[in-house]
C-alpha positions as a printed Julia matrix, in Angstrom:
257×3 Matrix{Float64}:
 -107.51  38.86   -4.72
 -106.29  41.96   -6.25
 -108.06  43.85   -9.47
 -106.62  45.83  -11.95
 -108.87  48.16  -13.46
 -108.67  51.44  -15.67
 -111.72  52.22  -14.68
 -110.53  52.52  -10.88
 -108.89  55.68   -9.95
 -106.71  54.57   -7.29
 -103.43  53.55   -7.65
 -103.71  54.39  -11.14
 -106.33  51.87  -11.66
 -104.96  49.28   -9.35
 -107.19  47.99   -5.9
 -106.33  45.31   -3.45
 -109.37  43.64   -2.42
 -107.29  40.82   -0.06
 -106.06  42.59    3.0
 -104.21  46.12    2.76
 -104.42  49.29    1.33
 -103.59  50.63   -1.83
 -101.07  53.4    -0.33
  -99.53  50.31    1.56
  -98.69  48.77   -2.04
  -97.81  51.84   -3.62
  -94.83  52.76   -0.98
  -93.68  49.29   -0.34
  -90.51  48.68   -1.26
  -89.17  45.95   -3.72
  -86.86  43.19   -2.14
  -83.92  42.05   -3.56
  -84.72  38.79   -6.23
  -83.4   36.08   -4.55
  -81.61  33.78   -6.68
  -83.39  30.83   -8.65
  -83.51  28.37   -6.13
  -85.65  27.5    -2.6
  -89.52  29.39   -2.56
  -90.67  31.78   -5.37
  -93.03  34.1    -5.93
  -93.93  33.71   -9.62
  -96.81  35.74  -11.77
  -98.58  34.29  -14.6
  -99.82  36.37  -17.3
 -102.96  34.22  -18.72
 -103.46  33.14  -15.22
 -106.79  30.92  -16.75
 -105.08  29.21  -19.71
 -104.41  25.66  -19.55
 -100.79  25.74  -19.16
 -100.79  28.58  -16.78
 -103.42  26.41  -14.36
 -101.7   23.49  -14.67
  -98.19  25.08  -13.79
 -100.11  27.04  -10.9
 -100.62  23.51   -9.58
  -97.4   22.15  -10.34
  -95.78  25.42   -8.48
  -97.98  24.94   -5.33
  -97.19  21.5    -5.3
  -93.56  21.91   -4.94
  -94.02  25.17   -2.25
  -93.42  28.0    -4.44
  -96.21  30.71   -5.14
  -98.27  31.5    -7.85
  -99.98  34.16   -8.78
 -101.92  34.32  -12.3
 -103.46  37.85  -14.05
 -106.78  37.36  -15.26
 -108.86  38.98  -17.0
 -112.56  37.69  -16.51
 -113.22  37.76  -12.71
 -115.57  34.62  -13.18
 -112.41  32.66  -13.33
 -111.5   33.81  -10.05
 -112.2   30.43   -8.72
 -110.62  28.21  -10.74
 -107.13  29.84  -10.09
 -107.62  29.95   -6.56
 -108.64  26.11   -6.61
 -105.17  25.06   -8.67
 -103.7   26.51   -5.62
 -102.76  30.06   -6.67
 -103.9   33.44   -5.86
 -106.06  35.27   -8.46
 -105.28  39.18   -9.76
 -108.53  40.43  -12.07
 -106.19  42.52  -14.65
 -106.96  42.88  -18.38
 -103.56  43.13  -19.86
 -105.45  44.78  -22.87
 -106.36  47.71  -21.15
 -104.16  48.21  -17.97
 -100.87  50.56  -18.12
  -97.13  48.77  -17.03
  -96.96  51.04  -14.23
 -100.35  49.58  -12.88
  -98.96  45.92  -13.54
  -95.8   47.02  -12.01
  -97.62  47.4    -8.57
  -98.77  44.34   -8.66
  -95.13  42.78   -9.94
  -93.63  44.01   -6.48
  -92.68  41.29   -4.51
  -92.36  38.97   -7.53
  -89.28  36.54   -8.57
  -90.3   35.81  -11.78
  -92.76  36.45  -14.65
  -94.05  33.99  -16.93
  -96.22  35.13  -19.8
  -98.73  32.47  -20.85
 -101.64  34.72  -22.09
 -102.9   34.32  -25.51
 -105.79  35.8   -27.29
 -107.05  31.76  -27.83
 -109.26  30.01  -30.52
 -111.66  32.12  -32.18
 -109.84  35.53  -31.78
 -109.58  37.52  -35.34
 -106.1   38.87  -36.07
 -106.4   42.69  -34.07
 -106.63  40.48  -30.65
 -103.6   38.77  -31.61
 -101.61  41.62  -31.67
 -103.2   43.13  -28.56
 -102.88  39.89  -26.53
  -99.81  37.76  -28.1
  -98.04  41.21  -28.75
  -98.87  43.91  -27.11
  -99.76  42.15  -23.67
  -96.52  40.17  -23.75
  -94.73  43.78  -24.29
  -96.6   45.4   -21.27
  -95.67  42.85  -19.25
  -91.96  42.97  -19.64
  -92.33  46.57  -19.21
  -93.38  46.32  -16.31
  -91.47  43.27  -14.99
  -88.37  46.01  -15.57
  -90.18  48.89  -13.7
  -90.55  46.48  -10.81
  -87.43  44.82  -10.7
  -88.57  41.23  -11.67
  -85.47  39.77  -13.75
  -86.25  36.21  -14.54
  -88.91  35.78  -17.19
  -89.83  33.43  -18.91
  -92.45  33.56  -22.24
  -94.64  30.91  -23.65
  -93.99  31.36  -27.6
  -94.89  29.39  -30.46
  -92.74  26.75  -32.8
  -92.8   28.75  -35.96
  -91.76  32.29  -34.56
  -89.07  33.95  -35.2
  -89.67  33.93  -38.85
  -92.13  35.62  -41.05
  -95.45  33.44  -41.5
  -95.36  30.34  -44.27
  -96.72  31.34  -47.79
 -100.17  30.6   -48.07
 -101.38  30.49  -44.11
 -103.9   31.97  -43.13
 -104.78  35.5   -42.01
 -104.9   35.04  -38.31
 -102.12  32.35  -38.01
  -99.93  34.99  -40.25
 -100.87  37.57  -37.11
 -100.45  34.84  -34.81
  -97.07  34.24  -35.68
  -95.92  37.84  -36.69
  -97.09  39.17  -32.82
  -95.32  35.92  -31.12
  -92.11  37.04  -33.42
  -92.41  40.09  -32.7
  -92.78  39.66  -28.71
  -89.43  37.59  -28.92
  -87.61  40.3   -30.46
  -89.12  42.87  -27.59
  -88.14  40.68  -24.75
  -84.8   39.89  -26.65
  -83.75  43.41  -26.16
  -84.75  43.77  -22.31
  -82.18  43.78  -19.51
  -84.2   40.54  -17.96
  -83.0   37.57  -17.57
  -85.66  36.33  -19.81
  -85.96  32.71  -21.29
  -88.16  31.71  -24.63
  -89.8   28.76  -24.58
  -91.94  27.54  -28.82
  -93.76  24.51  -27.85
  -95.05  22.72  -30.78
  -98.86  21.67  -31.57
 -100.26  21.72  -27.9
 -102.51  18.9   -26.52
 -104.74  18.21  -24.0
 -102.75  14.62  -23.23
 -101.76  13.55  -20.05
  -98.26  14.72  -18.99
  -95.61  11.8   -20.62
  -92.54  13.77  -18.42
  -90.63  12.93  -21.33
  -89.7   15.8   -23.55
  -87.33  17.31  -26.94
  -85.95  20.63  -25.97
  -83.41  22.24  -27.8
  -82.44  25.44  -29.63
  -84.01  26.25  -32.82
  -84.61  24.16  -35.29
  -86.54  21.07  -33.71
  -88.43  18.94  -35.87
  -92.22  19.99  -35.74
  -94.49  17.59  -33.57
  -96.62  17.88  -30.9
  -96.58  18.0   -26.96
  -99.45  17.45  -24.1
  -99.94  20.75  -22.25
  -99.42  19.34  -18.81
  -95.67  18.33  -20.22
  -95.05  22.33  -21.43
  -96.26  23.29  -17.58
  -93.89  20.68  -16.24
  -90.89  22.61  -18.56
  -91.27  25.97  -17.59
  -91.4   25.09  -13.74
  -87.9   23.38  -14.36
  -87.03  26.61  -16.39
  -87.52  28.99  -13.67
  -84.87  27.72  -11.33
  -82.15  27.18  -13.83
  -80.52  30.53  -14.6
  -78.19  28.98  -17.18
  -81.1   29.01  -19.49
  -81.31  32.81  -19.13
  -81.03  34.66  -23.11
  -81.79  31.66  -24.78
  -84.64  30.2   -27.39
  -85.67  26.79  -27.27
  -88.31  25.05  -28.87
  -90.56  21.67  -27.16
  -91.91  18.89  -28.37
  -92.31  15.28  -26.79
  -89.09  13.11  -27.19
  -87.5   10.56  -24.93
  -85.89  12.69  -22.46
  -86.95  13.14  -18.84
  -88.29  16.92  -17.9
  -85.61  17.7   -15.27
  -82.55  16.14  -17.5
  -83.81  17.83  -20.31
  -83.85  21.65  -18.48
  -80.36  20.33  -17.27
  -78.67  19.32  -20.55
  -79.27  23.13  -22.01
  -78.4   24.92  -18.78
């Protein structure tokens, strides 16, 4: 397990507690990104969430990697047992350069972190903002080109009349994450699922380009989606929103790649 910390001096905040030294980390080089296809190395941003544990799973499961930031070292556990390693890292307080150490290595980013139920509107912007922009900051530092972000349906336009304070900041930080990782040289893929649920998986899904009908979609299904993503460069620059619908997973990623 590694830890990101601010309140750790070395490595400008950044410890490895699993085997080598920081000064090991700090002048290892960054291989080339091998192209979407074979084994991967993928970090998770929200490492805990319910997508990110069941795609850590679904990753292992087919032989790739996973590796999800968290934030609350109690959870440390729970990563490690859906087969992935954990990295203690609050995303609200660690710098890109700090995140970028721990990028090294990487093939691919996905950011599933979200400030969650009960959060008032400032974490919104610090976690579905500001924690989506640090880590495609550092995904560039590092050289990590494919990523791939966990949005919302509804983003990308300013929140419905009448909504409520913290969905109004919920939506105006995804939106506003979108148009940060828009401008990036990454080859960076958005992904608005609509009302998430704790269903099993159907493997059947609706993903297209903006505008999809609203409707809902079990969580497992949205893991199963961005695993396909990740090894189909074709979807690289594009937005697509997710709901269920009567297409297998794999011919879905397929059809818009």
């Amino acid at each position: 397990m590694r830890s990101c910390s601010r309140s750790l001096p070395a490595l400008g905040g950044c410890v490895l507690l699993d085997g080598g030294s920081p000064a090991e980390l700090a002048s290892s080089s960054v291989p080339a990104i091998r192209k979407y296809a074979g084994s991967m190395r993928v970090v998770i941003a929200g490492g805990h969430g319910k997508i990110a544990l069941l795609l850590e799973r679904l990753l292992a499961e087919r032989g790739d990697q996973a590796a999800g930031l968290i934030r609350n070292p109690a959870h440390v556990a729970d990563v490690r047992e859906a087969g992935a390693e954990a990295i203690v890292c609050d995303l609200e307080t660690a710098a890109a350069g700090e995140v970028a150490l721990l990028l090294s290595g990487a093939d691919a980013v996905v950011f599933a972190a979200g400030a969650g139920p009960g959060s008032g509107a400032a974490r919104k912007d610090t976690v579905d903002r500001a924690a989506a922009v640090l880590m495609a900051d550092a995904a560039e530092r590092a050289g990590v080109r494919r990523f791939v972000q966990i949005s919302s349906m509804g983003a990308g336009a300013p929140p419905r009349s009448g909504t409520g304070e913290v969905w109004a900041a919920y939506i105006t930080a995804k939106t506003a994450a979108e148009a940060d990782l828009r401008a990036r040289d990454l080859d960076w893929t958005i992904v608005r699922p609509g009302g998430l649920t704790d269903a099993p998986a159907t493997g059947r899904v609706r993903l297209a380009a903006p505008q999809v009908p609203a409707g809902t979609i079990p969580r497992a299904d949205v893991a199963a989606v961005i695993a396909a993503l990740l090894g189909e460069p074709g979807t690289r620059h594009h937005t697509f929103e997710l709901v269920s619908g009567d297409s297998p997973v794999t011919a879905a990623v397929r059809s818009i790649s």
